[in-house]
Each structure stands twice: as structure tokens, then as C-alpha cells.
C-alpha beads as a LAMMPS data file, in Angstrom:
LAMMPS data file: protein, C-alpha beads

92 atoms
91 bonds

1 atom types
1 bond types

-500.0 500.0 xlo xhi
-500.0 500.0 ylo yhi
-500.0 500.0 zlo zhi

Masses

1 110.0

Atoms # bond

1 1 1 379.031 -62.761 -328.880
2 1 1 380.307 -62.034 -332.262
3 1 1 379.507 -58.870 -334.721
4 1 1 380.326 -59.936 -338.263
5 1 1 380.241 -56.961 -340.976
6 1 1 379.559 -57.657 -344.543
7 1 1 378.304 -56.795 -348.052
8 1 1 375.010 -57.868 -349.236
9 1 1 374.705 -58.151 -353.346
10 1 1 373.893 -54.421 -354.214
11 1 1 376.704 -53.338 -351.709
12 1 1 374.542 -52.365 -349.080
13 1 1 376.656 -53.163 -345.476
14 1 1 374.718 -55.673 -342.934
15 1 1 375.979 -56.276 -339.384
16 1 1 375.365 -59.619 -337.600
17 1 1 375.423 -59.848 -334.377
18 1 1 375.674 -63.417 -333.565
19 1 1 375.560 -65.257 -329.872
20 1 1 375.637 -69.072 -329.865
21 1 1 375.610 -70.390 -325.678
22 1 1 375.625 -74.730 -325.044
23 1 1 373.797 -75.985 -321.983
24 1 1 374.371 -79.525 -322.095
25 1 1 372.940 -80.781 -325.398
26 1 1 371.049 -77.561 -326.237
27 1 1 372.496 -74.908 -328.232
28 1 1 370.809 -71.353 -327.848
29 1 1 371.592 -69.384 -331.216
30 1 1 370.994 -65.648 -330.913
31 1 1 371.533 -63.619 -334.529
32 1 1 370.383 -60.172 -334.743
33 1 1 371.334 -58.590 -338.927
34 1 1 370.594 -55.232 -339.705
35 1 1 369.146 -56.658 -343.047
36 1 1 365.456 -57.437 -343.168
37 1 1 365.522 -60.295 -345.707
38 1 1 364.578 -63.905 -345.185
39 1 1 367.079 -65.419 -343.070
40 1 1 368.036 -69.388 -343.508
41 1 1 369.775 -71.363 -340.286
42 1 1 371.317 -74.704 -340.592
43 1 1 373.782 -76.739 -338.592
44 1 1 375.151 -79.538 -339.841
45 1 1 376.990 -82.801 -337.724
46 1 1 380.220 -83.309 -338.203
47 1 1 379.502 -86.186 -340.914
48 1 1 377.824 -82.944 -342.915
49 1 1 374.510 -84.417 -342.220
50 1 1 371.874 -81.697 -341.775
51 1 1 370.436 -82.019 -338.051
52 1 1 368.297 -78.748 -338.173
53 1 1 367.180 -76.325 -340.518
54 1 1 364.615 -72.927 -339.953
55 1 1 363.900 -70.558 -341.975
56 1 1 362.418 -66.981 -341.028
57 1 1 360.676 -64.529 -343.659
58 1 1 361.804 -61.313 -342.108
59 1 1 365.400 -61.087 -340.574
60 1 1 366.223 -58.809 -337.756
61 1 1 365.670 -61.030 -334.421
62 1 1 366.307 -64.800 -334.460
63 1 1 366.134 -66.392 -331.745
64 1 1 366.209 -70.882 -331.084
65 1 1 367.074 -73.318 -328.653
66 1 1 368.213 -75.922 -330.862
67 1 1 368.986 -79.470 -329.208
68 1 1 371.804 -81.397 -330.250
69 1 1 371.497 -85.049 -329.584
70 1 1 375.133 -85.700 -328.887
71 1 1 378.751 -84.673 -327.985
72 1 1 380.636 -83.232 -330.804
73 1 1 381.185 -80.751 -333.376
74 1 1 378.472 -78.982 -335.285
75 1 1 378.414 -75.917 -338.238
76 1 1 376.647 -73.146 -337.899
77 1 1 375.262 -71.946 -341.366
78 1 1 373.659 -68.709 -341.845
79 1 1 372.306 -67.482 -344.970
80 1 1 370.551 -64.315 -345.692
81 1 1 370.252 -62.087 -348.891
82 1 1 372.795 -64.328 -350.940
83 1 1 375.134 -63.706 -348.162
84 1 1 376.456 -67.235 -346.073
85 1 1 378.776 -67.590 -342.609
86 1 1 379.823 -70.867 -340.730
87 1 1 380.509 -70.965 -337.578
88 1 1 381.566 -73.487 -335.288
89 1 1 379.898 -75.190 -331.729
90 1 1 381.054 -77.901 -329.974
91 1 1 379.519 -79.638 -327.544
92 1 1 381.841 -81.174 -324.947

Bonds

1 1 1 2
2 1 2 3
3 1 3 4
4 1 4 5
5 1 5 6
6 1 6 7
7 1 7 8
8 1 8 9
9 1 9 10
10 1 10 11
11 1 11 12
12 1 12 13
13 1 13 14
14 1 14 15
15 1 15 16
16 1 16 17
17 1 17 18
18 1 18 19
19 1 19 20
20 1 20 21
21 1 21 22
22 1 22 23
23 1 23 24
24 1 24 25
25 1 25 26
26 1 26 27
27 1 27 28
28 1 28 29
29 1 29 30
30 1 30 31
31 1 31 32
32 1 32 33
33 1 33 34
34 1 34 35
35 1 35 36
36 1 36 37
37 1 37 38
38 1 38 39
39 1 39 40
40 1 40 41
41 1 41 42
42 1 42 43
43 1 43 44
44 1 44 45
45 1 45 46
46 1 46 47
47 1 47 48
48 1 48 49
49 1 49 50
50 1 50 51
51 1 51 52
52 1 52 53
53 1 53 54
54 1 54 55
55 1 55 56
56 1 56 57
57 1 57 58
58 1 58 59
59 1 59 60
60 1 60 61
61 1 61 62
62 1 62 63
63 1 63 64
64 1 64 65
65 1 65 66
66 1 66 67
67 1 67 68
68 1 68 69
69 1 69 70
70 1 70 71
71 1 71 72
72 1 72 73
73 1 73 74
74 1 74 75
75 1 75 76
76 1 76 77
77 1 77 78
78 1 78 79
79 1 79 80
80 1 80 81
81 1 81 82
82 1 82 83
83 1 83 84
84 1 84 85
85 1 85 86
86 1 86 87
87 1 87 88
88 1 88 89
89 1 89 90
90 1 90 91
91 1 91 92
């Protein structure tokens, strides 16, 4: 589990708390912002071709079990309120 503090546009501060667990081929993404705007979730293969994208009107809770069809490494890109983060998950 990772918290991840930053500033939106007009300042304001927004906390993510982000969780990311691998079963296998499956990767269970967890993101909880203090920020209510429209979140955006990608992740991207290690080629940088988009495998999934989502998209949720009203951040807070987000919550997906996202399947990965192979072994590798895969970024993690979260977008909310002009704000972005990458993070990592490999699947062994």
C-alpha cells in the first residue's frame, strides 16, 4: 500500500492511497483520493501499448481486478484533476 500526497491545480492537497496486489495474471488495483473529480486508470505493456483503460466520474473509491494476459512489466497511470502518477507492476 502506498499514500502519495500532492497538489491539485488550485493548490488544494489530495492524498492517494494506492494498493496494487498480482494473483497470477490478475492485478487487483485499489486507489482511494481524497479528491472527488473524475478519475482516469490506464496501464500500459511494456511496448507502451494501452492494455486497459476505465474511467470513473466521481473519485473517492476505485476499485478493479484487471487481468493481464502475460508475464511482464506493466505502468500504472493514474490521472485525476490534471494531476498524473505511474507506477509500476510486474507480473512474474
Amino acid at each position: 500500500k502506498k499514500e502519495i500526497k500532492c497538489e491539485g491545480p488550485a493548490k488544494e492537497k489530495v492524498t492517494l492511497n494506492l494498493n496494487i496486489s498480482i494473483n497470477k495474471t490478475t492485478a487487483k488495483v485499489e486507489i482511494e483520493s481524497s479528491s472527488k473529480e473524475q478519475m482516469n486508470v490506464s496501464i500500459l505493456d511494456e511496448n507502451g501499448k494501452q492494455v486497459f483503460y476505465d474511467s470513473q466520474k466521481i473519485g473517492g473509491k476505485y476499485t478493479k481486478e484487471i487481468p493481464l494476459e502475460k508475464k511482464g512489466t506493466y505502468f500504472l497511470n493514474f490521472i485525476q484533476n490534471k494531476t498524473s502518477k505511474m507506477e509500476t507492476i510486474i507480473v512474474e
